[in-house]
N, C-alpha and C positions, 0 to 999 in steps of 0.2 A: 504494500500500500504506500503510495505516495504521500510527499510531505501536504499537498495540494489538498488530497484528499480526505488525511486524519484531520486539515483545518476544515474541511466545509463540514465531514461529518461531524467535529464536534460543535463550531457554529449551530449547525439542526437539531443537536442533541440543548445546547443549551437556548436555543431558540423557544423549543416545543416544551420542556419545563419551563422557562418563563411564560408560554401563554397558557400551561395547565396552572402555575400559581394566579394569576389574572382570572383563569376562569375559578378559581377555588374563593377569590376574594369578591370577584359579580357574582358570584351566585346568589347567596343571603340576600343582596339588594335586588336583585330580579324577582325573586321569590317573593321577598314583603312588597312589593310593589302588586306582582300578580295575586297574590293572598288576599291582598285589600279589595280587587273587584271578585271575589268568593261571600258568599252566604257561609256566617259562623259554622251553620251544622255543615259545610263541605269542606271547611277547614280542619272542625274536630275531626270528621271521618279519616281526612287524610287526603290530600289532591295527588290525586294519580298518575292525569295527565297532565298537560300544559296548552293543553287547547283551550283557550277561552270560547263557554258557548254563550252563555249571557250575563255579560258584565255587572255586576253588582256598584251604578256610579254612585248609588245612592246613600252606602256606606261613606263617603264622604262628605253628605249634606246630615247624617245620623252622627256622625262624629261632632260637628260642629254645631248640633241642635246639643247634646246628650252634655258638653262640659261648655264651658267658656274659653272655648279655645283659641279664639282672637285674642283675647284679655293676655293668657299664655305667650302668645305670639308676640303682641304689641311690648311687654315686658320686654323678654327675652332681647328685641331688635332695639330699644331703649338703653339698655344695663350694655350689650356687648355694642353698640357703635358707640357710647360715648368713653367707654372701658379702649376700645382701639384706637378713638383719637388721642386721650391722654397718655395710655402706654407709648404710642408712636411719636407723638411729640417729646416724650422723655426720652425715647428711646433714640432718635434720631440727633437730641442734641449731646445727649450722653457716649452716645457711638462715636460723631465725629469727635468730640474731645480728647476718648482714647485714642483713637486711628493717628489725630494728626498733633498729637502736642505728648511729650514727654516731662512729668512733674514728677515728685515726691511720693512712692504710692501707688504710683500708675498701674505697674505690672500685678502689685499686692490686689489692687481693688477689680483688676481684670479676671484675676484667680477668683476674687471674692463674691464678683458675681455669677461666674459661673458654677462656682463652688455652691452656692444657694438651690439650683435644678436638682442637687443628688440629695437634698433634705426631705423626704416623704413630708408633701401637704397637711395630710391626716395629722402631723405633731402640731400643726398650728391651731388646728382648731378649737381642740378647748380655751387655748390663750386667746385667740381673737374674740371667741364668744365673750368670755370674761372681762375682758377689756371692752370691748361696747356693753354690754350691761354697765362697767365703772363710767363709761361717759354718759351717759343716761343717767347715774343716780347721782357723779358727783357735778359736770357741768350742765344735765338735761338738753346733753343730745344724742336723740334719738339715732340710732344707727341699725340696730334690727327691725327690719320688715320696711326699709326704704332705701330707695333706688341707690340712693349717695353709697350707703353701705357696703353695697355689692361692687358697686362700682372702685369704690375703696381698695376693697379686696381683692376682683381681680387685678387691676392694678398694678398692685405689689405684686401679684403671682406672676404675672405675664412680663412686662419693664425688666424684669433680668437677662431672660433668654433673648428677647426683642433688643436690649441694646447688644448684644456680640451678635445678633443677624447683622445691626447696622453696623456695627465695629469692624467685621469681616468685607463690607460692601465698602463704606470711605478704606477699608489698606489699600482696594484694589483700585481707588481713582490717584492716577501719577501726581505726584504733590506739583509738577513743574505747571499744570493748567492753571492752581491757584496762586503760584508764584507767579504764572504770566497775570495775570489779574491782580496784582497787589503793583506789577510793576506800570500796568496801564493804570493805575492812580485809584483803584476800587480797596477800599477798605475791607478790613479783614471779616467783617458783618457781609459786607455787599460781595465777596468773591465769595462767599459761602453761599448766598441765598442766588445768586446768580451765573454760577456756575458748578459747583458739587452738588446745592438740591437738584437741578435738572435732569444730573449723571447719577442720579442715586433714587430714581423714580425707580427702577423695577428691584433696589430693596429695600424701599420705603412701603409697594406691593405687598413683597413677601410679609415684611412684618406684619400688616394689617390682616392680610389674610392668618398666617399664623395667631393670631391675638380675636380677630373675632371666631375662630372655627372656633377654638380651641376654648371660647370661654361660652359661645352658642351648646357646647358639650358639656360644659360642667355642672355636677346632679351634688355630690357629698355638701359646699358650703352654699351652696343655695338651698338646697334642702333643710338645713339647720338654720342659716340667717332669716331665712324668710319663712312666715308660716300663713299669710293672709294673701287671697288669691291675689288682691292687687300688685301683687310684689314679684311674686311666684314666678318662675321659669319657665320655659317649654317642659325643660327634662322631668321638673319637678311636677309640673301639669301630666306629662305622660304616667311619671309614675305613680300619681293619685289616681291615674285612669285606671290603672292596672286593678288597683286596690277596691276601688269601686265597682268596676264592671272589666274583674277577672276573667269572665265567661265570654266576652264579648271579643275573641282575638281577630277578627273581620273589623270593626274599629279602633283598636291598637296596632294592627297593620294600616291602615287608612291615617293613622296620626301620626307612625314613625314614617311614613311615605309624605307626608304635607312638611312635616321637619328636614327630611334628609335631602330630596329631590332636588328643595334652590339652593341647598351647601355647595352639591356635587356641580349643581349646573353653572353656580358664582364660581368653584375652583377650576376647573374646564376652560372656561372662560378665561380667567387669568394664570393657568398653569405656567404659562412662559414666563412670565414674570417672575412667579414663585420660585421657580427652579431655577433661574436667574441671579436673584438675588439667594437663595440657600447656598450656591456655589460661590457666589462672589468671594475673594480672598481666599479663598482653599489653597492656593500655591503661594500664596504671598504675607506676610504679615506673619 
């Protein structure tokens, strides 16, 4: 066998295992997708085929009758867009600092935010609780079961990993563009805002995308911070639905399809970008 030929057969070999993992990871999502237009009792029995004969649309006007699931929604898209512009604004001013200035610390607090991702979440939570209860009883403000709250938290949660996406994207813009820009008479503010933000669009993308999936997903401190529907989350909405109308898996498929669908079809859309800026500075910096 040729050297020609062990490369293409194993190209093929690793080809057709990358598209059986792809098919192993679409499958679940095609399935709650097709489940949702099933009547409950054809779900219990068990779907056999995959021919659809009579679509069930109406399991998504039953879902939306049965909870308050705009209420859900409209939360959810409130807490994670205002949670993305504030991380991203921290994150993008905090990025370029690291990338292009050298201080006291620098290297310490670049380990130290990164070092912050290997801390299991779950150890903050009893301290965060307790600490909003102590501002509620000693300065009376309210921080459980309101928007500020959540917003608060994620935050904190997400600003770490978000500034090294931007810290890795400013290594890889050549420091000489903003030198050419300091030496045509723009100030150190104005070579910033008019020349790195522009080049730093698809990992300013990624962070955002990073930062709303990922807090549009989160169910553990939503689920504790918040306990009044007005407050309440998609995830934490789904899984009050469970609890309610366990029985009902034809509209628990019909609600994780109305959640999941415009995530998949927002990262699609901006895939390029995302992978963009997640790569950016990988060889450099």
């Amino acid at each position: 066998m040729s050297k020609q030929q062990s490369r293409f057969i194993l190209n093929g070999s690793l080809t057709t295992f990358t598209w059986i993992i792809v098919l192993f990871t679409i499958f679940p999502i095609f399935y709650m997708v097709f489940a949702s237009l099933h009547s409950n009792e054809d779900i219990l029995r068990g779907i056999t085929s995959f021919k659809l004969v009579d679509p069930k649309w109406e399991n998504y006007r039953d879902m939306w009758i049965n909870i308050d699931f705009f209420n859900f929604f409209k939360n959810s898209l409130i807490i994670c867009t205002v949670t993305m512009l504030l991380a991203s604004s921290f994150a993008v001013m905090a990025g370029y600092a690291l990338a292009k200035y050298r201080f006291f610390g620098s290297k310490t607090l670049e380990m130290g935010i990164i070092s912050t991702q290997m801390i299991p979440g779950i150890m903050f939570l009893l301290p965060i609780y307790l600490m909003f209860l102590g501002l509620k009883e000693v300065l009376g403000i309210p921080m459980i079961n309101t928007y500020w709250g959540m917003i608060l938290v994620y935050t904190a949660f997400y600003t770490p990993m978000s500034i090294w996406i931007m810290r890795s994207f400013f290594v890889a813009i050549p420091n000489d563009l903003e030198e050419s820009a300091l030496i045509d008479g723009c100030t150190r503010f104005q070579a910033f805002v008019k020349v790195i933000l522009p080049l730093s669009v698809p990992g300013m993308i990624a962070t955002c995308i990073y930062i709303f999936l990922t807090a549009w997903d989160e169910l553990l401190f939503a689920w504790v911070l918040t306990t009044s529907p007005d407050v309440q989350t998609i995830p934490v909405g789904i899984r009050l639905f469970v609890g309610q109308y366990q029985n009902r898996y034809d509209l628990l498929m019909s609600a994780a399809t109305v959640v999941t669908i415009p995530v998949i079809i927002t990262f699609f859309l901006t895939q390029k970008y995302f992978i963009r800026g997640m790569t950016a500075g990988a060889v450099k910096g």
